[in-house]
N, CA, C and O atoms as a MOPAC input file, in Angstrom:
PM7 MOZYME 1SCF
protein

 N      1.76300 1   -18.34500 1   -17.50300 1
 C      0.45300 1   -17.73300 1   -17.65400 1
 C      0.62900 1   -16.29900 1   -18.15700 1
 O      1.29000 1   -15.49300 1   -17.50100 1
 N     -0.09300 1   -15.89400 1   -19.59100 1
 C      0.30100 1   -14.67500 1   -19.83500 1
 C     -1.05500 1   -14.02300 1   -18.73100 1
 O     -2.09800 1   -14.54900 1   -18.34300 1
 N     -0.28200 1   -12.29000 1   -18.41600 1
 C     -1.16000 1   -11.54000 1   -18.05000 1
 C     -2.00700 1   -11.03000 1   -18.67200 1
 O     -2.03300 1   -11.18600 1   -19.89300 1
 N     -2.96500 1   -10.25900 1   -18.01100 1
 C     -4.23500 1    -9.91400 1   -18.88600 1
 C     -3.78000 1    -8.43600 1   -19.17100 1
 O     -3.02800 1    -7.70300 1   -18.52800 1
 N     -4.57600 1    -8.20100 1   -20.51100 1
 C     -4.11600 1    -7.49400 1   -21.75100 1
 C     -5.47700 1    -6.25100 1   -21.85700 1
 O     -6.62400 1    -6.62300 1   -21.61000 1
 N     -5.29000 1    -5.30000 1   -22.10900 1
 C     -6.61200 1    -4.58200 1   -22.42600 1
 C     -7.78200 1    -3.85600 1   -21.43900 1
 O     -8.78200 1    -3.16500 1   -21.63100 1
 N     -7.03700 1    -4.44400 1   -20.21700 1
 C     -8.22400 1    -3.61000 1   -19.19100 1
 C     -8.38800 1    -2.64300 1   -19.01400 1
 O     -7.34000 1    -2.05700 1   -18.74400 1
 N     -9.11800 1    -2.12200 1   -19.01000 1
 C     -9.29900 1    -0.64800 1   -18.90300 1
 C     -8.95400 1     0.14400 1   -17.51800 1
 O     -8.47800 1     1.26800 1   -17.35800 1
 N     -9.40500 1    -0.94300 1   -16.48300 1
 C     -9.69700 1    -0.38300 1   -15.22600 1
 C     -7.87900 1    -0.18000 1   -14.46400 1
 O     -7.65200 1     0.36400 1   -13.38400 1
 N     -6.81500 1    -0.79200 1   -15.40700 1
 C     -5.39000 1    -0.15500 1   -14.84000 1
 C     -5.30400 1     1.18500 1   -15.30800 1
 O     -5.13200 1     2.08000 1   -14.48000 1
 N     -5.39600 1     1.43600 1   -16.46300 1
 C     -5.57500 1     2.81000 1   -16.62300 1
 C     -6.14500 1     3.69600 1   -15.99600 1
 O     -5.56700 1     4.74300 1   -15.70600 1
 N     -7.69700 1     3.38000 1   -15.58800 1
 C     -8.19800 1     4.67100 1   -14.74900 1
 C     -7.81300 1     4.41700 1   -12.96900 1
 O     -8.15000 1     5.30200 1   -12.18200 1
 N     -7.14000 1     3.23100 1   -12.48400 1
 C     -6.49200 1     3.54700 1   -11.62500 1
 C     -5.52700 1     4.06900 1   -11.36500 1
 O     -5.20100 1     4.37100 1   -10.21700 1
 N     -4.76100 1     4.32000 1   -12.54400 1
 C     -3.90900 1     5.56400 1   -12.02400 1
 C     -4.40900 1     6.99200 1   -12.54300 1
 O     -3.79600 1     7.97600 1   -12.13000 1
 N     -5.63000 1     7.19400 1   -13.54300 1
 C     -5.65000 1     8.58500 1   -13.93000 1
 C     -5.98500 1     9.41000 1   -12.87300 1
 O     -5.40000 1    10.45800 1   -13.14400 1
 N     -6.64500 1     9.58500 1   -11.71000 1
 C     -6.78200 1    10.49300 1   -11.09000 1
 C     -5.92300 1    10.21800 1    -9.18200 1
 O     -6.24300 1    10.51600 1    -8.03200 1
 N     -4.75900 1     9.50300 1    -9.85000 1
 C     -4.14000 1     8.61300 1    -8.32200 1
 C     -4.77600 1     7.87200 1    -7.39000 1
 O     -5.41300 1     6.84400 1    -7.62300 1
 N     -4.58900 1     8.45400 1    -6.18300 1
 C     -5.04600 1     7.86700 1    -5.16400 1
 C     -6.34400 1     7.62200 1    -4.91700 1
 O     -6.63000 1     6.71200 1    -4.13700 1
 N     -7.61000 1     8.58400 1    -5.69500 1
 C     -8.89700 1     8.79800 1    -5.53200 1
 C     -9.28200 1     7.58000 1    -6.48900 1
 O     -9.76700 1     6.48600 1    -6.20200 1
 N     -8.91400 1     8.12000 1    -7.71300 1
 C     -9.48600 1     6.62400 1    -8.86000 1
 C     -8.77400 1     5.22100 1    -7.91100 1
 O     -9.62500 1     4.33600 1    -8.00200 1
 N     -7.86400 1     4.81700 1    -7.26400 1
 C     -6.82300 1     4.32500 1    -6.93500 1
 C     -7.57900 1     3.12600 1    -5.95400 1
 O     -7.38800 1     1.91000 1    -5.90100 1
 N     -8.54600 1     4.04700 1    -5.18200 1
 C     -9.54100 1     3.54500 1    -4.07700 1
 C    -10.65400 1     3.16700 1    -4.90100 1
 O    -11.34600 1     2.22700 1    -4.50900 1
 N    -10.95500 1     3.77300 1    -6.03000 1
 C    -12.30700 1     3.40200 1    -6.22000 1
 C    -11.83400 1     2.00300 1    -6.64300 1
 O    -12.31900 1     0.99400 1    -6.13200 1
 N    -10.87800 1     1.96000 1    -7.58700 1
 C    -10.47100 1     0.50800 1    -8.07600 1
 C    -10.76000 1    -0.86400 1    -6.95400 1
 O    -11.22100 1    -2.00300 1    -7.03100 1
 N    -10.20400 1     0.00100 1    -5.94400 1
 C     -9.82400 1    -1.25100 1    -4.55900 1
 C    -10.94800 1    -1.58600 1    -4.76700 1
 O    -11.46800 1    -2.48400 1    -5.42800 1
 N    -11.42500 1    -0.50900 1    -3.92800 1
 C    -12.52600 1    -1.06300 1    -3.46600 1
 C    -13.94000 1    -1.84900 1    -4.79000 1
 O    -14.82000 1    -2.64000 1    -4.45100 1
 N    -13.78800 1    -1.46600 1    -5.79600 1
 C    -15.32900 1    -1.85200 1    -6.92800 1
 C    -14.18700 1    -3.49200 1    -6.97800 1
 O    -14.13700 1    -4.51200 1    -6.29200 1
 N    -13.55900 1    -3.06000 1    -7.97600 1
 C    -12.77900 1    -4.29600 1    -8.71700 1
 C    -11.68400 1    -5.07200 1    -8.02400 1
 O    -11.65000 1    -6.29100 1    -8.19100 1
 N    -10.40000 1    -4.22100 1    -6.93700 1
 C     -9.43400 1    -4.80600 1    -6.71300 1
 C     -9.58200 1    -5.85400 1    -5.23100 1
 O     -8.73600 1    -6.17000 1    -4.39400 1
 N    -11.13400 1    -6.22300 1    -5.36900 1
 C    -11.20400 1    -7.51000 1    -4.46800 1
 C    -11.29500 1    -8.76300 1    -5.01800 1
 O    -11.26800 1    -9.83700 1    -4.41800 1
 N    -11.43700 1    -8.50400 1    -6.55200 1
 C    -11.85200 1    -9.46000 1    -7.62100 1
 C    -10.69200 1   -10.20600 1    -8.01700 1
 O    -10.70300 1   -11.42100 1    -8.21800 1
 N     -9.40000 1    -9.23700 1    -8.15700 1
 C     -8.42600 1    -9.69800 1    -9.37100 1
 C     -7.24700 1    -9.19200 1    -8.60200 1
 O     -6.93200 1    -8.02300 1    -8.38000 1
 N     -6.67700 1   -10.26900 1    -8.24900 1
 C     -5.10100 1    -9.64500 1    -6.88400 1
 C     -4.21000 1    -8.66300 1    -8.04100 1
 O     -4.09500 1    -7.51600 1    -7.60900 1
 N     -3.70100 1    -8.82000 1    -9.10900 1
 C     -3.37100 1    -7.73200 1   -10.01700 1
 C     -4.11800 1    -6.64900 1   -10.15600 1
 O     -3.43600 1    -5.62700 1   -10.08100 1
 N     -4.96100 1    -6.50900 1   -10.28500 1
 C     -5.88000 1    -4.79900 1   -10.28000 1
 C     -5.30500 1    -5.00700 1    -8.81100 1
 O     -4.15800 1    -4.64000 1    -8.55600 1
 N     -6.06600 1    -5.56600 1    -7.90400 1
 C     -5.52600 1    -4.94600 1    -6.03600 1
 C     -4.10300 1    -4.69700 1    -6.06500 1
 O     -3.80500 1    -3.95100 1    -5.13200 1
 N     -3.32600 1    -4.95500 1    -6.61500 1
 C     -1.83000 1    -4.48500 1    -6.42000 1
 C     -1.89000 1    -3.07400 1    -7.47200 1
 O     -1.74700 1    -2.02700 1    -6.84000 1
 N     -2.03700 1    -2.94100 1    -8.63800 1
 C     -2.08400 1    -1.57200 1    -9.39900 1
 C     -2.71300 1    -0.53300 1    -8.62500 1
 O     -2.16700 1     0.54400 1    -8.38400 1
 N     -3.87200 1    -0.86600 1    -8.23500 1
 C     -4.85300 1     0.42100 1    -7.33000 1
 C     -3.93700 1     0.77700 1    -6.12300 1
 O     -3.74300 1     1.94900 1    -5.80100 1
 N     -3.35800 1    -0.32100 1    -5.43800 1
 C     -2.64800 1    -0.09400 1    -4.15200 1
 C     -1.64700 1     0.88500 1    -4.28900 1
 O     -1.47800 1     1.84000 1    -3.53000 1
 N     -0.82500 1     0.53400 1    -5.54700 1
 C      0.37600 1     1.25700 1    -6.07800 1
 C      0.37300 1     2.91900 1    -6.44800 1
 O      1.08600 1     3.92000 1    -6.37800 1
 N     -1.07600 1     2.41900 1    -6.93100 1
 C     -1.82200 1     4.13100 1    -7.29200 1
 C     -1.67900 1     4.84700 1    -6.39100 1
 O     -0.87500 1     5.77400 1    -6.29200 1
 N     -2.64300 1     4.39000 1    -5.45600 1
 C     -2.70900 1     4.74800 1    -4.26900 1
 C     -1.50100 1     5.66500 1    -3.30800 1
 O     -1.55100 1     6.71800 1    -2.67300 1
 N     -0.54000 1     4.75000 1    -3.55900 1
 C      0.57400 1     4.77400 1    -2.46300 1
 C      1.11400 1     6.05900 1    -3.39500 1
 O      1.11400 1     7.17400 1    -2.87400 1
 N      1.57700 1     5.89600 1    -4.78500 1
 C      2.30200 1     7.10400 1    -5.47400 1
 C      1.11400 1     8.10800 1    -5.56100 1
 O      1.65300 1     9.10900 1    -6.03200 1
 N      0.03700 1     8.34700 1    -5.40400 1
 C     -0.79700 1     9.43200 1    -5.66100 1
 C     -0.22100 1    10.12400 1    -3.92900 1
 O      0.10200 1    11.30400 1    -3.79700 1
 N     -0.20300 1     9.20600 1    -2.87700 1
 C     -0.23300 1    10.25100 1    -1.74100 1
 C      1.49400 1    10.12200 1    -1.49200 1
 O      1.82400 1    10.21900 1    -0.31000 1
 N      2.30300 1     9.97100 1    -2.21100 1
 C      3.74400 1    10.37100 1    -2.46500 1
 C      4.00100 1    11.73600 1    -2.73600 1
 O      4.70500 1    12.58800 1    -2.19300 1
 N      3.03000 1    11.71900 1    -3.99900 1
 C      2.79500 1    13.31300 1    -5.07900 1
 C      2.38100 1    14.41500 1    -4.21600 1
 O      2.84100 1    15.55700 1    -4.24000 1
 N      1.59000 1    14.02100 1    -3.55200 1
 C      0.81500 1    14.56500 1    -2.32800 1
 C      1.99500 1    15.75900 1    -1.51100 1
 O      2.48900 1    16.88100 1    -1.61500 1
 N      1.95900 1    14.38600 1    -0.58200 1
 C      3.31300 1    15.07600 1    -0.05100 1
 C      4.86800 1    15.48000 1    -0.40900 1
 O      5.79900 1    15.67400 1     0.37200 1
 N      4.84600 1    15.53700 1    -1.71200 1
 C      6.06700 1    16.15100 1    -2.50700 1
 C      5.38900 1    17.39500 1    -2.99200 1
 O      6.11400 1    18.38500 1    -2.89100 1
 N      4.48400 1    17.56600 1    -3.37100 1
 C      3.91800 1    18.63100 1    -3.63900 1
 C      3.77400 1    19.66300 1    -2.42300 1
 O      4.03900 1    20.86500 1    -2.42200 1
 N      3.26800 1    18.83600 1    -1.36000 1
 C      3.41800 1    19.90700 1    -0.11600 1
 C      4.46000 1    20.47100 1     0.04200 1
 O      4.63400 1    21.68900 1    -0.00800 1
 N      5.28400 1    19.61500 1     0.25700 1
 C      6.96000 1    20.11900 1     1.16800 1
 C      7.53200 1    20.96200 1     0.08800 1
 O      8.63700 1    21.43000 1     0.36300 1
 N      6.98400 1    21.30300 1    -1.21600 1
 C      7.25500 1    22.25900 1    -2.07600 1
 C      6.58300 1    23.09400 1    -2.93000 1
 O      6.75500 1    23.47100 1    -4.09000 1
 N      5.45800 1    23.36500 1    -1.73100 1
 C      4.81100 1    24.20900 1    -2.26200 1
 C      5.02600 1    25.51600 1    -1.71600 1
 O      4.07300 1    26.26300 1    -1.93400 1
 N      5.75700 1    25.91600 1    -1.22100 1
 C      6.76400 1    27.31300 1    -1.22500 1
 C      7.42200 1    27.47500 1    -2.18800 1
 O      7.97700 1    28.55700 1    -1.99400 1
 N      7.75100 1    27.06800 1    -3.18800 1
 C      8.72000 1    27.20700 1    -3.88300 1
 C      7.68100 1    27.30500 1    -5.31900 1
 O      7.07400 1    26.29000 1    -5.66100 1
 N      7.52100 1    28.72100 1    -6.19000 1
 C      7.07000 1    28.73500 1    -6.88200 1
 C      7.00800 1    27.73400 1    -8.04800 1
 O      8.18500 1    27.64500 1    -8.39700 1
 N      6.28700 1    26.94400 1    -8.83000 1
 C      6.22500 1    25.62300 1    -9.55400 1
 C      6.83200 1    24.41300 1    -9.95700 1
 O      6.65600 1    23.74100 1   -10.97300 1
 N      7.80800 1    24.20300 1    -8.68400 1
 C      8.41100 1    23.18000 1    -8.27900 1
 C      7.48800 1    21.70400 1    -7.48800 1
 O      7.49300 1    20.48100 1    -7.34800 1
 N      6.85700 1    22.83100 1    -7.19600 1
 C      6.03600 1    21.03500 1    -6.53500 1
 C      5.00200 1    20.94200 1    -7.52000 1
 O      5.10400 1    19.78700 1    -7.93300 1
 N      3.78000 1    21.67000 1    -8.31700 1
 C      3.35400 1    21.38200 1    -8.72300 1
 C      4.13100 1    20.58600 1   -10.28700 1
 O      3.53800 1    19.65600 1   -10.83400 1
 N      5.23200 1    21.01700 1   -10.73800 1
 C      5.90400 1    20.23700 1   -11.54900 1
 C      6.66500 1    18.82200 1   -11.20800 1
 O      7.13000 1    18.12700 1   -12.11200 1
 N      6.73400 1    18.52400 1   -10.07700 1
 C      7.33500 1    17.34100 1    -9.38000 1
 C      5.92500 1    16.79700 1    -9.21100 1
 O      5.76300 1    15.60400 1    -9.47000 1
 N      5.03900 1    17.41300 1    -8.86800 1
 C      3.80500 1    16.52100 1    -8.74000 1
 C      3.56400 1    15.91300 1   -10.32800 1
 O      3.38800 1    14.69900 1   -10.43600 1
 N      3.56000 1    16.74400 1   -11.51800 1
 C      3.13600 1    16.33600 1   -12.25700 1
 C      3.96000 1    15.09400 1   -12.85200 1
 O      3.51100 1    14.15300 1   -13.50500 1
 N      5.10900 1    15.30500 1   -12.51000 1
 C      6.19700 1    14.19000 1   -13.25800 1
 C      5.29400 1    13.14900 1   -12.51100 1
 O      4.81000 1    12.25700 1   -13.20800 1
 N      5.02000 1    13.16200 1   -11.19200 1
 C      5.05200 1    11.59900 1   -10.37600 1
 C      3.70300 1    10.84100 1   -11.10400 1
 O      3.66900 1     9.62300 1   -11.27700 1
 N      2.47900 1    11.86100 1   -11.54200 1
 C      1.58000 1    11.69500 1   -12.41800 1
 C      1.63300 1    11.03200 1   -13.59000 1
 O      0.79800 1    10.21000 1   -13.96800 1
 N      2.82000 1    11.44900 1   -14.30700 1
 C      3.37800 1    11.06400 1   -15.45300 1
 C      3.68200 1     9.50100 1   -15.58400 1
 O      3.24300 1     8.57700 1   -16.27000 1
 N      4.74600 1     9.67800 1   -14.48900 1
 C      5.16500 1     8.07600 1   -14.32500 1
 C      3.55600 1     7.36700 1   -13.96000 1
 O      3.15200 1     6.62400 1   -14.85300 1
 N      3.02400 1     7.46000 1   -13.26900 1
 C      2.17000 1     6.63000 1   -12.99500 1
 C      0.72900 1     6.52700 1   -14.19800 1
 O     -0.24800 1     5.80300 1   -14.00600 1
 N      0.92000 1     7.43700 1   -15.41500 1
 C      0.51300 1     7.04600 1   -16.60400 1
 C      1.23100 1     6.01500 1   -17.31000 1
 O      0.63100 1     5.44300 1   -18.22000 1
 N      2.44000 1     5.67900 1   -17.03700 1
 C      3.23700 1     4.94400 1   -17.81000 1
 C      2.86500 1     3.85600 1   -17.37100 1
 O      2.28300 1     3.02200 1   -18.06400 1
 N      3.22700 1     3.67100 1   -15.81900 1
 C      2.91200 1     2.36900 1   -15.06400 1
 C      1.44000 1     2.06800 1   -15.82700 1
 O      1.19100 1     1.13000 1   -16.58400 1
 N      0.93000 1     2.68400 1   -15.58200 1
 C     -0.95300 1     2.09200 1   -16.44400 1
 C     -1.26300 1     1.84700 1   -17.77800 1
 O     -2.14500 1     1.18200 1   -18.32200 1
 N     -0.20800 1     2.63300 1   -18.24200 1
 C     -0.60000 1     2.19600 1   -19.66700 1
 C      0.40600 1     0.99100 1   -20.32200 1
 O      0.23300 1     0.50100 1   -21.43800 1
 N      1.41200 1     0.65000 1   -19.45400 1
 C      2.19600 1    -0.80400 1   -19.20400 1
 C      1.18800 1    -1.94300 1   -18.50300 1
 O      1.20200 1    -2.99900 1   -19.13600 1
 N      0.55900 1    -1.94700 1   -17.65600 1
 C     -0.09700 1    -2.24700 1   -16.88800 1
 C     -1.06100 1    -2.99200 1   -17.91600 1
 O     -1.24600 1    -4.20900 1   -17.92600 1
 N     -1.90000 1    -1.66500 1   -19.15600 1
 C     -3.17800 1    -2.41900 1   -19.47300 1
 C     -2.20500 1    -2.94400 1   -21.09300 1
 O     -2.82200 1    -3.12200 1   -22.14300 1
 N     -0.82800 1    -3.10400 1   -21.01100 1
 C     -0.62100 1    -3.97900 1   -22.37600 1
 C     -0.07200 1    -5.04500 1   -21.26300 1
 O      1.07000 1    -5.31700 1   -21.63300 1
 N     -0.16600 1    -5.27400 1   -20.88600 1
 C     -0.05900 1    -6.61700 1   -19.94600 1
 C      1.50900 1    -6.48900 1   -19.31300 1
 O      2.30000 1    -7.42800 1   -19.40400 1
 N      1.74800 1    -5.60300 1   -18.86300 1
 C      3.58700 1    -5.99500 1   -18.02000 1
 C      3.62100 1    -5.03200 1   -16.78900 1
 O      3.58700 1    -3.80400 1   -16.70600 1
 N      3.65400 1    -5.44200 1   -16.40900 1
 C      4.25900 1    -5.12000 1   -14.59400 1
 C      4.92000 1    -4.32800 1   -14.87700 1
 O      5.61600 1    -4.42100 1   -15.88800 1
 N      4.94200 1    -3.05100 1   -13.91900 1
 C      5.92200 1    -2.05300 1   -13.72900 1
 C      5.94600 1    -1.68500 1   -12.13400 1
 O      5.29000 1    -0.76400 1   -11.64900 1
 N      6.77400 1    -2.52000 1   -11.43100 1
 C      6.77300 1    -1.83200 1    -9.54700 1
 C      7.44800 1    -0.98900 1    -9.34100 1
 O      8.57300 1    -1.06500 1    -9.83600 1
 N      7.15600 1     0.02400 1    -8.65200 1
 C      7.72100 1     1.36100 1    -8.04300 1
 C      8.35200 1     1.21900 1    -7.10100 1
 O      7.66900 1     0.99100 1    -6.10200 1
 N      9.81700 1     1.26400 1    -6.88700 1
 C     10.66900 1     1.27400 1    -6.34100 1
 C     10.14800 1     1.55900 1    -4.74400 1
 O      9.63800 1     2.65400 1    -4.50500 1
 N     10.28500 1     0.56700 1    -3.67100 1
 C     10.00700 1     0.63500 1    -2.48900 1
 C      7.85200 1     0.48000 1    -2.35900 1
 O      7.08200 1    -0.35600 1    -1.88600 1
 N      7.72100 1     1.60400 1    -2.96900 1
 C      5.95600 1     1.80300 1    -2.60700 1
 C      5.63200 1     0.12700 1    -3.34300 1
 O      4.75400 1    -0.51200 1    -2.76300 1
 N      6.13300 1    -0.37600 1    -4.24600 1
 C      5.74100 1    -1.76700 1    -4.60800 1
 C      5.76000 1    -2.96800 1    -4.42600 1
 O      5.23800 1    -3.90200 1    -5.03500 1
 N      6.78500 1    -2.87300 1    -3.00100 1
 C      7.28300 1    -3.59000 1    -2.49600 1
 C      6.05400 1    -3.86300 1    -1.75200 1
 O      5.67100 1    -5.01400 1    -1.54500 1
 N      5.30000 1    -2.60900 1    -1.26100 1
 C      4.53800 1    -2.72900 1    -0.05900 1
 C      2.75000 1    -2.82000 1    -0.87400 1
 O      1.71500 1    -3.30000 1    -0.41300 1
 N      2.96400 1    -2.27200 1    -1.95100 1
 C      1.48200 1    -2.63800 1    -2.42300 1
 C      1.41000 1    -4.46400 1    -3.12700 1
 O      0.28200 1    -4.91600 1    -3.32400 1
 N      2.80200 1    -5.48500 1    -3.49100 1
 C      2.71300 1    -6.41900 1    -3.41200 1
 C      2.32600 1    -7.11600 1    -2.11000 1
 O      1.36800 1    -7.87700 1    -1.97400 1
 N      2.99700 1    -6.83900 1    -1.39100 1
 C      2.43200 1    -7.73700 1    -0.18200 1
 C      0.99600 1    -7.53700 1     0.41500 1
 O      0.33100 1    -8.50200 1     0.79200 1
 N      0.49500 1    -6.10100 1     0.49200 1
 C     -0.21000 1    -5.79600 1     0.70700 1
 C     -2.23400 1    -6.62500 1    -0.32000 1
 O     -3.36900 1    -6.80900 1     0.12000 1
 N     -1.70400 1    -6.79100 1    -1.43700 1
 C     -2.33900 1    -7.51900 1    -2.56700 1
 C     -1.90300 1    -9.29000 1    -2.94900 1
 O     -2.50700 1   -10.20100 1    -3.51500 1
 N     -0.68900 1    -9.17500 1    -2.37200 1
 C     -0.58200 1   -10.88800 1    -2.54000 1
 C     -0.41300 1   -11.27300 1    -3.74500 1
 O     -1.09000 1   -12.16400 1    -4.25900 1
 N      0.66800 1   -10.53500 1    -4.42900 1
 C      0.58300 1   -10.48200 1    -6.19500 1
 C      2.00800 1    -9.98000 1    -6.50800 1
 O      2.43000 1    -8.82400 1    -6.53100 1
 N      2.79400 1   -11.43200 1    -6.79900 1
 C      3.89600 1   -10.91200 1    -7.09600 1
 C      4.39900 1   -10.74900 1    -8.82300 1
 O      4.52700 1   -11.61000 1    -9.69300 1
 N      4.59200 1    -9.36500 1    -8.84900 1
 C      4.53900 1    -8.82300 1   -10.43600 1
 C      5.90200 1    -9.47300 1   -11.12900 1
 O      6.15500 1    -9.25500 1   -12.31400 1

C-alpha cells in the first residue's frame, strides 16, 4: 500500500511543534493513525526542544540554536512525511508509534 502523498496537515504539524502538533491530534489525528503518529512525534520533539532549550538557556545562544536545529529536523521529518516516507525519531518514535498504532 503506497502512503499518502501531498497532505498538507504533516507539514503544519510540525511547523509550530508541539502546539500545531496537538492541534493535529486532536482536529485530524483521530481520523488517520499516520497523521496520529506525525502529530505525536511533533509533539514529543517540540517538548524535547523545550527542554534543551531550557537546560541551556544560560549559556548565551546555545539553546536557542540547539532549539532551532531540533526545529529544523522536524521540518525535514514533515516535509518527508507530506512526499509520502516515514521518518522516526530515534527513541521519541518508538513511543509516538505505539502510542498511534502505526507502524512507519
Amino acid at each position: 500500500m503506497e502512503k499518502e502523498k501531498g497532505n498538507i496537515w504533516y507539514i503544519f504539524a510540525y511547523i509550530l511543534t508541539w502546539l500545531s502538533g496537538i492541534i493535529v491530534f486532536i482536529t485530524e489525528g483521530q481520523k488517520d493513525k499516520r497523521l496520529k503518529f506525525h502529530s505525536l512525534q511533533s509533539i514529543f520533539l517540540g517538548i524535547l526542544g523545550t527542554i534543551i532549550d531550557l537546560v541551556f538557556f544560560f549559556i548565551p545562544f546555545l539553546g536557542p540554536f540547539l532549539l532551532f536545529l531540533v526545529w529544523l529536523y522536524g521540518m525535514y521529518i514533515a516535509f518527508k512525511a507530506y512526499s509520502g516516507v516515514d521518518v522516526k525519531v530515534p527513541v521519541l518514535g518508538d513511543y509516538a508509534a505505539k502510542y498511534s498504532e502505526y507502524t512507519p
